[in-house]
C-alpha positions, 0 to 999 in steps of 0.5 A, spaced: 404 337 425 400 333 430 400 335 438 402 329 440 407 329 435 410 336 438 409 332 445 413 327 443 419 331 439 419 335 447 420 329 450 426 325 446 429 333 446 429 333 453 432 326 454 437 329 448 439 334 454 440 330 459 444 325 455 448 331 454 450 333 459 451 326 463 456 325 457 460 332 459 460 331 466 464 323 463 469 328 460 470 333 464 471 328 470 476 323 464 480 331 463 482 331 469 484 324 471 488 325 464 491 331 467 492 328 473 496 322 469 500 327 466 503 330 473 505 323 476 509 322 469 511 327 469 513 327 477 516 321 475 520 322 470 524 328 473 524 324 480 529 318 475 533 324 472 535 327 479 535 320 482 541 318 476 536 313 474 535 316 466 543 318 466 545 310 466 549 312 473 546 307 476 549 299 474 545 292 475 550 292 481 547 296 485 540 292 485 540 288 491 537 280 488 530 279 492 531 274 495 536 279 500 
């Protein structure tokens, strides 16, 4: 194997690694934006039982039309 040979395997190696860790840092940052999503979800669905919403408790009746 030739030294430029070598130098260039080095280089494309070394943008190899950069690209690898820019990747992680994506899915790193995603892993938290999902875990983020999965909290307010959840937040959400127990703010609708405890508000009845889920249970069927509350009727079209009770909704004030939009032009009220």
């Amino acid at each position: 194997m030739t030294e430029e040979r070598l130098i260039e395997l080095e280089i494309r190696y070394s943008h190899q690694e950069d690209f690898l860790q820019q990747l992680n840092g994506i899915v790193v940052a995603q892993q938290k934006t999902i875990e983020r999503l999965e909290k307010e979800i959840l937040d959400l669905k127990r703010s609708l039982n405890t508000e009845g919403g889920v249970s069927g408790t509350r009727s079209l009746k009770d909704d004030v039309p939009p032009h009220y």
